[in-house]
N, C-alpha and C positions, 0 to 999 in steps of 0.2 A: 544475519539474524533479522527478524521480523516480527510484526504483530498488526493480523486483519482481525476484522471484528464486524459485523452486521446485526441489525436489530428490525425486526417489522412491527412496525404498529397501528393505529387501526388507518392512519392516513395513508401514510408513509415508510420506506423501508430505506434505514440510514447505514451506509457503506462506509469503513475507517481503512486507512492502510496506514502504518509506518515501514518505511524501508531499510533497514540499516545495513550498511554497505562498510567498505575501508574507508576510514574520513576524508581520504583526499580523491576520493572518487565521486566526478561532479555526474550529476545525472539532471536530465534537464525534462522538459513537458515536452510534447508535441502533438500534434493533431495530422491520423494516417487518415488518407485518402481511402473510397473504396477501388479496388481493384480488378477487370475482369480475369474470370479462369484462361489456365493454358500456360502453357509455357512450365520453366520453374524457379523457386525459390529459393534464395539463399540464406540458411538461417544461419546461426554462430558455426554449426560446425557441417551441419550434415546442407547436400541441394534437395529441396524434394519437389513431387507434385503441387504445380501451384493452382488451390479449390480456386483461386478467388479471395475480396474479402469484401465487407462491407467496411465502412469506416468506423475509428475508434479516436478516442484520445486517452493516449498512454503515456507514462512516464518510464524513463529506460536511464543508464548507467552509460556514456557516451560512446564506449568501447563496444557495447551489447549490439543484437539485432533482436531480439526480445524484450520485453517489457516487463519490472518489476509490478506493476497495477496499471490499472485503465477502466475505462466504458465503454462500451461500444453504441452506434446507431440503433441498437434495437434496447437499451438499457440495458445491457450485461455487465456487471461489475466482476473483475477477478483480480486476488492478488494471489500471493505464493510464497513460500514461507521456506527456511532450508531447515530439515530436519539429518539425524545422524540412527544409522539403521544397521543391522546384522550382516546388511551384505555390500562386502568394500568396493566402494567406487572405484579408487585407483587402479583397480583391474580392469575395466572397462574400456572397450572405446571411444573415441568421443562420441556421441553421438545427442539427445535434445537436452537442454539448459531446461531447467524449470522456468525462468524469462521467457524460452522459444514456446513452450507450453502455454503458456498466458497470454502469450501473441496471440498466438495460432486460436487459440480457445477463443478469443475477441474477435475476429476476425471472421471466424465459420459459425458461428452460432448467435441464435434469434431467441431463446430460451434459455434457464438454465439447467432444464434438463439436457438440451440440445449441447451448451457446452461441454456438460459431463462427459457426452459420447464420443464431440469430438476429441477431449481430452486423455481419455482412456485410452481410445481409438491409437491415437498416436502413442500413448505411453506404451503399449501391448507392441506394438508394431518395430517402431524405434529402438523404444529403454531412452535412457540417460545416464549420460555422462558426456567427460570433458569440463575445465574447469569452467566454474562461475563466478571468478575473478581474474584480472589482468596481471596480477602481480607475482602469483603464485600458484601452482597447482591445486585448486580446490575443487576435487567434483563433488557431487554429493547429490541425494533428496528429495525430494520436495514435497508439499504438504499445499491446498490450496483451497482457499474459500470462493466460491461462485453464488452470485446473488441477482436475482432481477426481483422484478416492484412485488411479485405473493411469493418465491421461493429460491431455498438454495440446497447449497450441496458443500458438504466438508469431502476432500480425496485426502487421503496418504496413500504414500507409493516407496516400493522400496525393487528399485531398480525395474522392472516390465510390471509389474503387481503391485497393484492397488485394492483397497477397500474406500468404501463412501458411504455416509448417511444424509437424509435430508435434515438440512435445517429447521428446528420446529421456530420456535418465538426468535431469537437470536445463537450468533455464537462466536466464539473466538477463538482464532488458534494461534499459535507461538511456534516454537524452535523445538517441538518434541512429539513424538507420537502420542494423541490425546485418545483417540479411537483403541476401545475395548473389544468386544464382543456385540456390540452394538452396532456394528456395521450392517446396513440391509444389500447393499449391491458390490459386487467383488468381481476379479477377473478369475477367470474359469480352473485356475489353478488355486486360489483358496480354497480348501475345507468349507464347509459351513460349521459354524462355531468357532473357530478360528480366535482366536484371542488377539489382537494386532499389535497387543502389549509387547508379546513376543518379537513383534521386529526391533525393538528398540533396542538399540548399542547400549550394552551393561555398563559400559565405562564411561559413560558423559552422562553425568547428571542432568537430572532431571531442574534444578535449581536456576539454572539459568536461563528456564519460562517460566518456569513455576510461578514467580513474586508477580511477574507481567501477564500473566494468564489472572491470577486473581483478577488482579487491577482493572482488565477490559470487562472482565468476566461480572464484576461487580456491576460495573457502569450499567451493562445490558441489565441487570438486575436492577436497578435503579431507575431506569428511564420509564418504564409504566408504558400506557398504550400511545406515548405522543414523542419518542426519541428526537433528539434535536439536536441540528446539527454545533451548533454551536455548543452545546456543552461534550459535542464527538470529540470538539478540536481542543476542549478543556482537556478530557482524558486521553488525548494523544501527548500533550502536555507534561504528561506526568513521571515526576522524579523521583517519584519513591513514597511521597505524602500523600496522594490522591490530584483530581483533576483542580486547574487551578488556570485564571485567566481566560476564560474565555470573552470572544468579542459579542460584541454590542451589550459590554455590561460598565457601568458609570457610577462612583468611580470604581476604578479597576482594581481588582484583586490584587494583592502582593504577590510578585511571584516568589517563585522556588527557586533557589539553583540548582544546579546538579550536583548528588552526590560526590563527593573526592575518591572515595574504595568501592570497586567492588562489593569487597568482605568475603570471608572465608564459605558463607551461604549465598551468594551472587545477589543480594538486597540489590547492592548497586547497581547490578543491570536493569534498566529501567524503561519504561514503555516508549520516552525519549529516550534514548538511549548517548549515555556518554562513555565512552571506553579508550580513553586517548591512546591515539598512534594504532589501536586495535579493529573498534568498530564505533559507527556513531550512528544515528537515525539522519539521511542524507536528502528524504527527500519525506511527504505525507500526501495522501489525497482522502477526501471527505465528499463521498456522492448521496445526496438525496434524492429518491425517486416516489413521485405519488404514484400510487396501486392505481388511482383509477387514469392515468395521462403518465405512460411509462416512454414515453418520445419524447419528453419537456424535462429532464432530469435538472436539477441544481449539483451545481460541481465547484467542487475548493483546492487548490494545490498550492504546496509550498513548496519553495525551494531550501533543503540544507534542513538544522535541526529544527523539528516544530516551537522549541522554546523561544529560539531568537529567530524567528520567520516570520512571515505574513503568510495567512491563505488568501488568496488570490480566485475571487469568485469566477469561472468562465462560464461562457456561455454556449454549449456544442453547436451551434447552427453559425457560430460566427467566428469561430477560431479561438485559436491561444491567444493571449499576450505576447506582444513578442518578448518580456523578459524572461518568459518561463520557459524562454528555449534557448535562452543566454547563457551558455557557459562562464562566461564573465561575472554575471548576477550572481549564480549559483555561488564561487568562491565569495563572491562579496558577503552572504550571508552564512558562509562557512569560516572567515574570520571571526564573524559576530561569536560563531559558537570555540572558537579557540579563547576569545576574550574571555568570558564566562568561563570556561573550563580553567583559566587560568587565574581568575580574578573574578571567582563568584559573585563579590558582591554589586558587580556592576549589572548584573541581570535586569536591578530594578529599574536603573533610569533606558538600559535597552528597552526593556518589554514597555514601558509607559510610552515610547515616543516611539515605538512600533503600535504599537494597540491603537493611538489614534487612528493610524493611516488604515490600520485593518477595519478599526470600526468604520472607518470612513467608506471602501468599499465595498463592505460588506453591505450598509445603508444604503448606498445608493445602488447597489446590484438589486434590492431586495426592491427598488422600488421601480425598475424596470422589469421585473422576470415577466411581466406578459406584457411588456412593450412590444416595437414590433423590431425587424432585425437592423434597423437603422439606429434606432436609438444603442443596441446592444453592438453596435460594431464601435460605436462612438465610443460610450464605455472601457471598451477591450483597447479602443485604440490610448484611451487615457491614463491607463494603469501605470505604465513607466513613468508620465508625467506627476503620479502620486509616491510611488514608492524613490524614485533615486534621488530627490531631495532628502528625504531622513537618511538612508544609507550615508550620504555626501555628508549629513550635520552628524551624523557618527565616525566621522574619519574613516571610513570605508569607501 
């Protein structure tokens, strides 16, 4: 389960993702080189035609060759979302992961119109299926937001067939089919009129997006014409109360813990998501792009739950961090989040002696972003020198 979110405002257009994956699955950052055409690819299940790519940096699940979210070199933001629909996966062959989708869509496309087509493209051709976990047979889905600096695109797909609308101000989508009748572009076998309602599997409630659809859905409604990233990364934050902690704020908010239940109306499934031994939010990214300089984007990524994480400012022309491709890192800040699940009320002294170091690089990224690429290699190269001292003074 998932939750993207995008908002444009008159500067700027602010990109969210939450990933929520099995809790022991580490997923880490990396930065894809571009690639020339020819030859082919190997995604999770299928080989195909290789276009080519341009480069991106994406976050993936270590086992995947797709990517839960990313940006690409031309400003294209995409995440992906798994939804539950009328037509059973389990029949299927293997064939593209909604990850291999999100690659592939980053990778071939300079627009987001352009990634629409390529994404269609392959859905229509392909399909999907084959699981999209290591542990268990789960195929399913998928549902995906696409965004650059003036526009985007909501898709739902239910096995080759898809519908899409443009994004107008902002939007956000969850773990359920949201698209009505309002879809304006579809693959050649929908109807016009179409209700998309109707894909939706009768038997899986809608309640376990529903509370986390408001929540993003709110935020976009709240942000006015100046979205910021820093209160993105408050309502990625959020446990059920609203957004809460974000950085470069003095002194710091209380945090939240996470809910204990569910509940019988899935209250507890929350935007951070905690679902012990089930699902948990495993990794987040937070892209700003200015509408008018869409080649200079600011980008944020954590590793493990956004409650007990850091965002970690990167810089695209200079790489990741190397921790945010540490498999190692990743569990250290997935203990953080067993501690809290188990012993909520240690959240507070976690997030207070984490929020320093965040606000500490978020400050000092914010006062290089038109530095030049020296100074921002410097930066990138310093970030493990900030974060594994506090990890270490947490017994992690």
């Amino acid at each position: 389960m998932c939750d993207s979110l995008c908002v444009f405002g008159a500067d700027q257009m602010v990109f969210g993702k939450n990933s929520d994956r099995p809790p022991s699955e580490v997923q880490v950052v990396e930065r894809f080189p571009a690639r020339a055409e020819g030859g082919t690819i190997a995604t999770q299940y299928l080989d195909l035609p290789d276009a080519g790519s341009i480069g991106f940096v994406g976050s993936r699940p270590t086992w995947l060759w797709g990517v839960e979210h990313g940006i690409n070199a031309a400003g294209i933001v995409i995440g992906n979302e798994k939804i539950w629909t009328t037509d059973n996966p389990h029949r299927r062959p293997a064939a593209l992961l909604g990850m291999d989708i999100v690659r592939l869509g980053l990778e071939q496309s300079t627009t987001a119109d352009e990634a629409l087509a390529v994404m269609t493209g392959l859905i229509e051709r392909y399909g999907q299926g084959g699981s999209g976990e290591e542990a268990k047979d789960e195929p399913y889905d998928s549902s995906f937001l696409i965004a650059d600096a003036t526009q985007g695109w909501i898709i739902e797909t239910r096995n080759r067939s898809w519908a899409a609308r443009p994004v107008e101000r902002g939007a956000a989508i969850s773990n359920r089919i949201g698209l009505t009748t309002n879809w304006t572009v579809a693959s050649a076998e929908v109807a016009p009129g179409t209700d998309v309602q109707t894909w939706r599997h009768p038997s899986i409630p809608t309640t376990i997006a529903d509370h986390r659809l408001a929540a993003t859905t709110a935020w976009i409604t709240g942000t006015g014409d100046t979205p910021d990233p820093a209160g993105l990364v408050a309502a990625l934050r959020d446990h059920g109360s609203g957004p809460w902690g974000p950085p470069l704020v003095t002194p710091h908010r209380d945090a939240v813990p996470p809910p204990r239940e569910v509940g019988d109306d899935h209250r507890g499934v929350t935007v951070c998501m905690h679902i012990p031994a089930v699902q948990a939010t495993t990794a987040s990214m937070v892209v700003a792009i200015d509408r008018h300089d869409a080649l200079d984007p600011r980008m944020w990524f954590a590793l493990g739950s956004p409650c007990v994480s850091i965002y970690i400012p990167v810089f695209a022309r200079v790489g990741v961090p190397t921790l945010l491709s540490d498999p190692t890192i990743w569990r250290r800040f997935a203990t953080l989040r067993d501690r809290v699940e188990s012993e909520p009320t240690t959240i507070t002294d976690i997030r207070r002696r984490l929020a320093a170091v965040e606000d500490e690089l978020w400050t000092q990224a914010a006062g290089i972003a038109d530095a030049d690429a020296g100074a921002q290699a410097a930066f990138t190269e310093s970030v493990d020198r900030h974060v594994d001292p506090v990890l270490a003074d947490l017994g992690i």
